[in-house]
SEPA-582596 format. One line per field, with one value per atom (N, C-alpha, C, CB): residue number from 1; chain; atom name; z, y, x. Coordinates in Angstrom, 1 decimal. Each point is the difference from the previous one (the first is absolute). Glycine has a CB too. Layout:
n: c(NUM	...)
chain: c(A	...)
atom: c(CA	...)
z: c(Z	...)
y: c(Y	...)
x: c(X	...)
This chain:
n: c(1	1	1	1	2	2	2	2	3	3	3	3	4	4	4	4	5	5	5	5	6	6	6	6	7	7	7	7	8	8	8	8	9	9	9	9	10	10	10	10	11	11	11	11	12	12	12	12	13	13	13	13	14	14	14	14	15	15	15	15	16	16	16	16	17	17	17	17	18	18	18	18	19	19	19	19	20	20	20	20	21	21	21	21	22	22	22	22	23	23	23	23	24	24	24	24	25	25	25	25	26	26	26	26	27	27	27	27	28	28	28	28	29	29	29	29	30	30	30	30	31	31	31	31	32	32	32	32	33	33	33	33	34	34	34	34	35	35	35	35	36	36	36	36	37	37	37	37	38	38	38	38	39	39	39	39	40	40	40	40	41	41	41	41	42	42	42	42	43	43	43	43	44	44	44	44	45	45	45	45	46	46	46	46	47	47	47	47	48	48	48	48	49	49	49	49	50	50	50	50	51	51	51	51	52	52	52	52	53	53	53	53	54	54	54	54	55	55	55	55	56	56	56	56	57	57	57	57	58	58	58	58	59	59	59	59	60	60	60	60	61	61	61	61	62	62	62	62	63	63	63	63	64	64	64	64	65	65	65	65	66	66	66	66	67	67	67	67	68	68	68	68	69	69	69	69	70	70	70	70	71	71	71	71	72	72	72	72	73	73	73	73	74	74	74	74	75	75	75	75	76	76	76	76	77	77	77	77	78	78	78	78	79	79	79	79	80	80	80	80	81	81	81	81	82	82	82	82	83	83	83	83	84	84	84	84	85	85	85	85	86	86	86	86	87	87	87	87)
chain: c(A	A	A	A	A	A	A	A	A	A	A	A	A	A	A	A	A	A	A	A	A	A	A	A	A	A	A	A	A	A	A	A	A	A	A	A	A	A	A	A	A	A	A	A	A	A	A	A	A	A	A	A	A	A	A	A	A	A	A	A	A	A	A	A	A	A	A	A	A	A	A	A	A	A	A	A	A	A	A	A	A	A	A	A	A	A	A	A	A	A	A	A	A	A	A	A	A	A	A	A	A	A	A	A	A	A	A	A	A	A	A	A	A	A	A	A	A	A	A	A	A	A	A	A	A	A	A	A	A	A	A	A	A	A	A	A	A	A	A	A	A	A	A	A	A	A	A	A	A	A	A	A	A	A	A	A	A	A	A	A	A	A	A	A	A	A	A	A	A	A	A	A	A	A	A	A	A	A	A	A	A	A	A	A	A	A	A	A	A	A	A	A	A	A	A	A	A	A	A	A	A	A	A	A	A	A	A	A	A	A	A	A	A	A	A	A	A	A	A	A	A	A	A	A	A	A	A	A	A	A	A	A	A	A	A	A	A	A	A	A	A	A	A	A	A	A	A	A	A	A	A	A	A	A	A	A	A	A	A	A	A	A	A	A	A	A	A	A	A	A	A	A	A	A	A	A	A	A	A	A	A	A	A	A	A	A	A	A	A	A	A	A	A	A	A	A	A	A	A	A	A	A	A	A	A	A	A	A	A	A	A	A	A	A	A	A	A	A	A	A	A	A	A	A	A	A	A	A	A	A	A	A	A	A	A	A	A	A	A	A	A	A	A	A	A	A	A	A)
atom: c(N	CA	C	CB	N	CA	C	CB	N	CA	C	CB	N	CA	C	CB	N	CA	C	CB	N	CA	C	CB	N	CA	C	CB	N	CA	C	CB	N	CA	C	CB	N	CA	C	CB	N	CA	C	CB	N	CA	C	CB	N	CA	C	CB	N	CA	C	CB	N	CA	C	CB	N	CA	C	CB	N	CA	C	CB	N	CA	C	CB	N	CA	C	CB	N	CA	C	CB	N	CA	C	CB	N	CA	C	CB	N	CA	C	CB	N	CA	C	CB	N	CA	C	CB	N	CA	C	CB	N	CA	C	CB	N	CA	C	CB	N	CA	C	CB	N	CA	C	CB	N	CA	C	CB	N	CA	C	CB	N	CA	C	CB	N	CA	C	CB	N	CA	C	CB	N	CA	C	CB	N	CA	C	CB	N	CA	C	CB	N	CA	C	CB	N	CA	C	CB	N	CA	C	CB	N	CA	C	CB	N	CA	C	CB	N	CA	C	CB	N	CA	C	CB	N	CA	C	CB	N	CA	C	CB	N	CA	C	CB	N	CA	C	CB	N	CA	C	CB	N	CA	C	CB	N	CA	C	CB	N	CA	C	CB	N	CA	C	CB	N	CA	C	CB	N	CA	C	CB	N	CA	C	CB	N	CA	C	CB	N	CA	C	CB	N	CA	C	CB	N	CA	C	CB	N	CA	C	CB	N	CA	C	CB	N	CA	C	CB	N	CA	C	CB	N	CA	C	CB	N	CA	C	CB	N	CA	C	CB	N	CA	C	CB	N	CA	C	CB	N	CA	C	CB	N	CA	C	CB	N	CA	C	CB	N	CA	C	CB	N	CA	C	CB	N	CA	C	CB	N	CA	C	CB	N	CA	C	CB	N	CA	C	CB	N	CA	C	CB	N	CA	C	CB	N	CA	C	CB	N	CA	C	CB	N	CA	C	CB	N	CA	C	CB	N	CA	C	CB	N	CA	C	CB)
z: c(-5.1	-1.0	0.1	-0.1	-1.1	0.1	-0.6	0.7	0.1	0.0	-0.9	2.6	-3.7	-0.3	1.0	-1.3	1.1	0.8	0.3	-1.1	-0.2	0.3	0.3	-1.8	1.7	0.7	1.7	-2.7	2.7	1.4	1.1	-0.6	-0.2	0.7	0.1	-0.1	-1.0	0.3	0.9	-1.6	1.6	0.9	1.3	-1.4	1.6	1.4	0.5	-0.4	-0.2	0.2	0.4	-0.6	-0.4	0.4	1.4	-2.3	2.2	1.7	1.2	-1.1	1.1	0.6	0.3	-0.9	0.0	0.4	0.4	-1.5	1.5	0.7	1.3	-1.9	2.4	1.2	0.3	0.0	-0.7	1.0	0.2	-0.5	-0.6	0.5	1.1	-2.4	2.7	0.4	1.6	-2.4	2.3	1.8	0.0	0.2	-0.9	0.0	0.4	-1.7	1.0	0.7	1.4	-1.7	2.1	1.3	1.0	-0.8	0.7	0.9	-0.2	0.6	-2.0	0.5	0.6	-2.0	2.1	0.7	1.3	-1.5	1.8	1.7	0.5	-0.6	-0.5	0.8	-0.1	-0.6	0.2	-0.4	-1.0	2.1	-3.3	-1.2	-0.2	-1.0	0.0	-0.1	-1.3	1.4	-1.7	-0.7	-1.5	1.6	-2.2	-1.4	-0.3	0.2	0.6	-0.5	0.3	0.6	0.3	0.0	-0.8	1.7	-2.6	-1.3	-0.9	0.2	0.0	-1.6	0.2	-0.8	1.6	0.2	0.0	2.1	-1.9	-0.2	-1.2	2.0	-2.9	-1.3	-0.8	0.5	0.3	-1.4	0.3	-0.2	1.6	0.5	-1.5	3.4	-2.8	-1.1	-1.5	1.2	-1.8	-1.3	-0.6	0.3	0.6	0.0	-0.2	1.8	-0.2	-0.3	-1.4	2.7	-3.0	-1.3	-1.6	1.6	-1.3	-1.0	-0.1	0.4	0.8	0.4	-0.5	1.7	-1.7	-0.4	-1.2	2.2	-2.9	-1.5	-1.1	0.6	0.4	-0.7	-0.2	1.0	0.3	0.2	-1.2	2.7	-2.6	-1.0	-1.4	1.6	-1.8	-1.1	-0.5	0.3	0.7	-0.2	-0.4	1.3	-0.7	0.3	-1.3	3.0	-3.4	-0.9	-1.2	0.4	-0.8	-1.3	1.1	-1.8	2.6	0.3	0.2	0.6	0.2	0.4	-1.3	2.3	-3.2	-1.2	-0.6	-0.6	0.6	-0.9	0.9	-1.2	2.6	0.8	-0.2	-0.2	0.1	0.1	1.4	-2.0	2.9	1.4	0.3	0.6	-1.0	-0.4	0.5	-0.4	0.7	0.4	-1.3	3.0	-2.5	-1.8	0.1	-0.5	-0.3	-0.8	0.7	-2.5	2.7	0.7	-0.2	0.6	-1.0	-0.4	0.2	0.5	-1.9	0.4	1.3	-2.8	3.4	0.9	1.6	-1.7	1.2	1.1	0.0	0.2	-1.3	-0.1	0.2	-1.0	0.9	0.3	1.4	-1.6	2.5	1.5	0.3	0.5	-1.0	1.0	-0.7	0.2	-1.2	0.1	0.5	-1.5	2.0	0.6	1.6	-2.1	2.4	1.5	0.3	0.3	-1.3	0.5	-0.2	-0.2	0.0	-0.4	1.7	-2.9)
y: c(13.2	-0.6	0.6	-2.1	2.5	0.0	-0.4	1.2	-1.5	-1.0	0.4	-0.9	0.9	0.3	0.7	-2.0	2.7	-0.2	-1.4	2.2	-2.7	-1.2	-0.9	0.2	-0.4	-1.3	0.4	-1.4	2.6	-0.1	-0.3	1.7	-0.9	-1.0	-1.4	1.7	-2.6	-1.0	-0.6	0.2	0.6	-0.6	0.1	0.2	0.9	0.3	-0.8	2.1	-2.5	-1.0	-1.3	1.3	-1.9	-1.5	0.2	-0.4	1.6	-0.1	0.5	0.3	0.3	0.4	-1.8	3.1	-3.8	-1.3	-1.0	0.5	-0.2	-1.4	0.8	-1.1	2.3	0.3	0.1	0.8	-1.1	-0.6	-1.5	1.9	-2.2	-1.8	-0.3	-1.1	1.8	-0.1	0.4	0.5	0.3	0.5	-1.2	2.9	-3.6	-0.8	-1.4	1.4	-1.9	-0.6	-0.4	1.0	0.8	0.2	-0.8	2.4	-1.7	-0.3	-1.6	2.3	-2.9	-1.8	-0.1	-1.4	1.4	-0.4	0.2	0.1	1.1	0.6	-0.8	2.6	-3.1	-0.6	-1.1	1.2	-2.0	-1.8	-1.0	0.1	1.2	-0.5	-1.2	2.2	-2.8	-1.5	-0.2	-1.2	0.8	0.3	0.4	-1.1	0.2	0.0	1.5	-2.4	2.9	1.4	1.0	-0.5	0.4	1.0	0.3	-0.5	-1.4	-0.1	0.8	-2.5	2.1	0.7	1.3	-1.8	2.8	1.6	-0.2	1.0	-1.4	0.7	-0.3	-0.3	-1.1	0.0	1.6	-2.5	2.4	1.3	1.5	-1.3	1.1	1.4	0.4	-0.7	-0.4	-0.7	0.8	-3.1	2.1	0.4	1.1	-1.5	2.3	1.8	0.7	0.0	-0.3	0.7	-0.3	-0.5	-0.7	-0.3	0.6	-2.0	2.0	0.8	1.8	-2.0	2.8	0.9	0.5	-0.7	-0.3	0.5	-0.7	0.3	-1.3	-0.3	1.2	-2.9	3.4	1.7	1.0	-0.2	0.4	1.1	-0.6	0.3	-1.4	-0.3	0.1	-1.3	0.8	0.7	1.1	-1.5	2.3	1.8	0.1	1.0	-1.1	0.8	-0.9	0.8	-2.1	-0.3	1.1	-2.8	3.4	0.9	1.0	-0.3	0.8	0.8	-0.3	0.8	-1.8	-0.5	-0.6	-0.7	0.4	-0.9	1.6	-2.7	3.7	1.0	1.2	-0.7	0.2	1.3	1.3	-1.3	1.4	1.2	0.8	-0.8	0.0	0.4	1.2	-2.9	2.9	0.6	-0.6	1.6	-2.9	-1.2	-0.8	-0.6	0.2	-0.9	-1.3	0.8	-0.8	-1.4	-1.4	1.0	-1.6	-1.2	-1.2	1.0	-1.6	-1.1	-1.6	1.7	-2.4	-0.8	-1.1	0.3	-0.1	-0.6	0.1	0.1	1.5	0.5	0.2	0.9	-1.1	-0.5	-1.0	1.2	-2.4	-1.8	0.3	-1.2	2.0	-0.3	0.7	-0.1	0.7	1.1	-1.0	3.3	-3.9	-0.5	-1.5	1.9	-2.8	-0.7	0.0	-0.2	1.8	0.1	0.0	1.5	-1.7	-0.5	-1.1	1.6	-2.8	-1.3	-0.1	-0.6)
x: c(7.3	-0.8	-1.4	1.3	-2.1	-1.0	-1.0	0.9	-1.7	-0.9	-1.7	1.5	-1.8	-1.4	-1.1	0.6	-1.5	-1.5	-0.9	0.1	0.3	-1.5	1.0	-2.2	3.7	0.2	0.7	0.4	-0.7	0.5	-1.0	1.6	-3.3	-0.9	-0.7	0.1	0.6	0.1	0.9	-1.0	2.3	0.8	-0.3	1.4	-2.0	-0.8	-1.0	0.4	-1.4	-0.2	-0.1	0.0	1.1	1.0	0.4	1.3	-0.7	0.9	-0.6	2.0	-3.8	-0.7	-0.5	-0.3	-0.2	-0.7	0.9	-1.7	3.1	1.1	-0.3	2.6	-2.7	0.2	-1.1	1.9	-3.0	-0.9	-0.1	-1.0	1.9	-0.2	1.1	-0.7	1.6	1.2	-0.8	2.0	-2.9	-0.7	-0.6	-0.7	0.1	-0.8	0.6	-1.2	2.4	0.9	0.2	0.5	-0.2	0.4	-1.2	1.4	-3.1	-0.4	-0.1	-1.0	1.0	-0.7	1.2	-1.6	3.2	0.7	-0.5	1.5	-1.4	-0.6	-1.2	0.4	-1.3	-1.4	0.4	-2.0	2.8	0.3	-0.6	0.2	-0.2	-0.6	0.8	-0.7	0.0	1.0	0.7	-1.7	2.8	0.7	-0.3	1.1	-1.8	-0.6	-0.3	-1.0	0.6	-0.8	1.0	-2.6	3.4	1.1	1.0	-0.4	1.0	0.9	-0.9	1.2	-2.3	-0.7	-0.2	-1.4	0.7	0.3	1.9	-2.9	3.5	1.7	0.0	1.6	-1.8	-0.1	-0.1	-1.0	-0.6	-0.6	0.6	-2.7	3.3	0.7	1.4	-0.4	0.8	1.4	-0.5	0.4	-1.3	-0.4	-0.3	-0.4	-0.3	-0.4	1.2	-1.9	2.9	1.8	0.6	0.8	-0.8	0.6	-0.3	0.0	-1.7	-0.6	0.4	-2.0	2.0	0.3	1.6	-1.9	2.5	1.6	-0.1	1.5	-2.3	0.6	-0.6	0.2	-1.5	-0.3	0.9	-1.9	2.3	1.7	0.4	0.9	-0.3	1.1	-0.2	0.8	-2.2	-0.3	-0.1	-0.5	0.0	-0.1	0.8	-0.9	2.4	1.2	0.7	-0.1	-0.2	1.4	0.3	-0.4	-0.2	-0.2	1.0	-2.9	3.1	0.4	1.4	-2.0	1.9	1.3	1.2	-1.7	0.9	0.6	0.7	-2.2	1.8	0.0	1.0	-2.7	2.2	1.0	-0.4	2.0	-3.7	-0.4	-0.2	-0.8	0.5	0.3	1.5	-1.3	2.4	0.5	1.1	-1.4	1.1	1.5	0.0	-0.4	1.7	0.3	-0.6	2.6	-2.6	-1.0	0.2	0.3	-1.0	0.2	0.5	-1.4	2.3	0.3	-1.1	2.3	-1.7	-1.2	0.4	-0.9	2.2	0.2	-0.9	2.1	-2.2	-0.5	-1.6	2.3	-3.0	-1.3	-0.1	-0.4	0.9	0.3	-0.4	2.3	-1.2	0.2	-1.5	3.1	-3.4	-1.5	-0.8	0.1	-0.6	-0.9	-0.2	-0.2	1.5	0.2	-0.1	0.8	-0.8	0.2	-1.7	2.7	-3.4	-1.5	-0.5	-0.5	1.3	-0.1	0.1	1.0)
C-alpha cells in the first residue's frame, strides 16, 4: 500500500509520540510512579497507536476497496475485520 507524503508524516508522528509516551511509561513504572499517571500516559500512548492506524486505514481504504495495490479488492468482510482489529 501506499501511503501519501503528508499523511505518512502525520503518521510518523502519532507513532513517534506513543513511543515516547510508551518510554515514558516505562520509567514512572521504574521510579514508582503512582498509578493514576501511569493509566493516563498508557491511555494517551493507546490513543496516538489508534490514531496512527485509523490514518493507515484511511489512506489505504481507496486502495484496498479498488485493488490497485495490484491484489484483489478487499471484501467488505475484510475491511469489518481490519478495522475492528483496532477496537
Amino acid at each position: 500500500m501506499h501511503i501519501d507524503e503528508e499523511s505518512t508524516g502525520e503518521i510518523l508522528n502519532r507513532l513517534r509520540r506513543a513511543q515516547g509516551q510508551v518510554a515514558g511509561v516505562i520509567r514512572m513504572i521504574e521510579s514508582g510512579a503512582d498509578c493514576q499517571g501511569v493509566v493516563t500516559q498508557l491511555a494517551a500512548a493507546s490513543r496516538a497507536l489508534d490514531r496512527a492506524g485509523y490514518k493507515i486505514i484511511a489512506n489505504g481504504m481507496r486502495q484496498c476497496l479498488a485493488g490497485e495495490d495490484g491484489q484483489a479488492p478487499m471484501t467488505p468482510d475484510q475491511l469489518e475485520k481490519l478495522f475492528l482489529s483496532l477496537a
